[in-house]
C-alpha positions as CSV (number, residue, x, y, z in Angstrom):
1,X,2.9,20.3,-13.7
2,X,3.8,23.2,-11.3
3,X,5.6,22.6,-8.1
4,X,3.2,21.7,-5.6
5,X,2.2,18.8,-7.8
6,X,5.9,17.6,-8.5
7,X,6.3,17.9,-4.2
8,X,3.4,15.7,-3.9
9,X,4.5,13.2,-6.7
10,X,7.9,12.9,-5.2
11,X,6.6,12.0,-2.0
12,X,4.4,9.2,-3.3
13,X,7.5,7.9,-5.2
14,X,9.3,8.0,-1.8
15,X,6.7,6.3,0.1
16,X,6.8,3.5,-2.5
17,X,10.7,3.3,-2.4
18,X,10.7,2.9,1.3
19,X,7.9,0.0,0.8
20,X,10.6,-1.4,-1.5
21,X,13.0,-1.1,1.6
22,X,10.9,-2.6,3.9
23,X,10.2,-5.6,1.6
24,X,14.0,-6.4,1.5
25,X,14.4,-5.7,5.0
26,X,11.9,-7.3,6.8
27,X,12.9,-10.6,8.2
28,X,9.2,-11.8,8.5
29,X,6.6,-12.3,5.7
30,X,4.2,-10.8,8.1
31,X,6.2,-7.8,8.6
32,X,6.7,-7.8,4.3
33,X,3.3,-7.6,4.0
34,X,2.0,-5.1,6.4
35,X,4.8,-3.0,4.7
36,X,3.5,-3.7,0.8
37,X,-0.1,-3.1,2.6
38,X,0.1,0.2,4.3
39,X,2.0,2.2,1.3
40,X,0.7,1.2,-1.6
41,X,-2.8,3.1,-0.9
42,X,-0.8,6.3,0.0
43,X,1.6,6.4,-2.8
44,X,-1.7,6.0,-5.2
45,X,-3.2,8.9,-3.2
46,X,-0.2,11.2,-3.4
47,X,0.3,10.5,-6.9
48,X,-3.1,10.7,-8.1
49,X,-3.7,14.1,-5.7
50,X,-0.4,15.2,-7.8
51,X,-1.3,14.4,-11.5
52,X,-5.0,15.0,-10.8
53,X,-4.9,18.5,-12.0
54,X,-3.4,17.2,-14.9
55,X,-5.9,15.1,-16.1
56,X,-8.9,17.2,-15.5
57,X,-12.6,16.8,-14.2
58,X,-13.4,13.2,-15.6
59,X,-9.4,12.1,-15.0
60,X,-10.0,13.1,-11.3
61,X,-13.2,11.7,-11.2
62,X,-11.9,8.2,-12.3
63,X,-8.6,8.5,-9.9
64,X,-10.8,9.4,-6.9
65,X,-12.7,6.3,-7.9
66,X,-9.8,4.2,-7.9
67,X,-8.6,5.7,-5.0
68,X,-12.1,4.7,-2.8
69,X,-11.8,1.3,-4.2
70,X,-8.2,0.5,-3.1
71,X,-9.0,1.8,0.3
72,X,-12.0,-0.2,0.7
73,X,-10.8,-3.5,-0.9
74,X,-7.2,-3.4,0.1
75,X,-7.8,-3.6,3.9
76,X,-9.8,-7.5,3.4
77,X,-7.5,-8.2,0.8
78,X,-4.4,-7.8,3.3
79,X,-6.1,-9.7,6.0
80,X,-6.3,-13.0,3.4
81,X,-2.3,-12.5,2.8
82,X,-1.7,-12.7,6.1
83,X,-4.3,-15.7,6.9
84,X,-2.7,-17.5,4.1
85,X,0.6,-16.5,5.4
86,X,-0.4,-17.8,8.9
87,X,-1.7,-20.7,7.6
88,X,1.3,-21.9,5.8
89,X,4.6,-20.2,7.4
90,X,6.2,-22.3,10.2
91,X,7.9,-20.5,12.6
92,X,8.8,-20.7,16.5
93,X,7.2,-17.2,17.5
94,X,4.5,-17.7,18.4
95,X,4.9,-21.4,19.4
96,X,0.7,-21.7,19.9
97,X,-1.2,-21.3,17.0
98,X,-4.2,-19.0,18.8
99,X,-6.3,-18.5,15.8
100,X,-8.0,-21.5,15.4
């Protein structure tokens, strides 16, 4: 791999670490979630756009399929958690449960 591609791997391996962070940190499953959710679609991205020259045409092919599907599906899937979540946590903020 040359250098650009290490860069970009690195980056994807921090963006995961600091997802890590944020699940220990977070007080609030809401706020554990939304972490998990928003990185784990750009640390796939950066590490696919990194070892995507690697793997050649078909490799990319597949990874940019991958990619399309976790962006699409990841979103609704997300919005479940935190339905579930909502559904099930008991907490004092908010004290009125506005979503039914």
């Amino acid at each position: 791999m040359n250098t650009a591609s290490w860069v970009v791997a690195y980056l994807g391996v921090a963006v995961v670490a600091l997802a890590g962070i944020g699940l220990l940190k977070f007080r609030t499953p809401y706020a554990r979630i939304h972490s998990a959710g928003k990185a784990s679609p750009v640390a796939f991205i950066l590490i696919a756009v990194a070892v995507g020259p690697e793997v050649g045409w078909v490799g990319s092919g597949r990874l940019v399929l991958a990619a399309a599907a976790l962006v699409l599906t990841l979103p609704v899937a997300v919005h479940l958690l935190f339905r579930a979540v909502h559904a099930s946590y008991r907490s004092a903020d908010p004290p009125t449960d506005e979503m039914r």
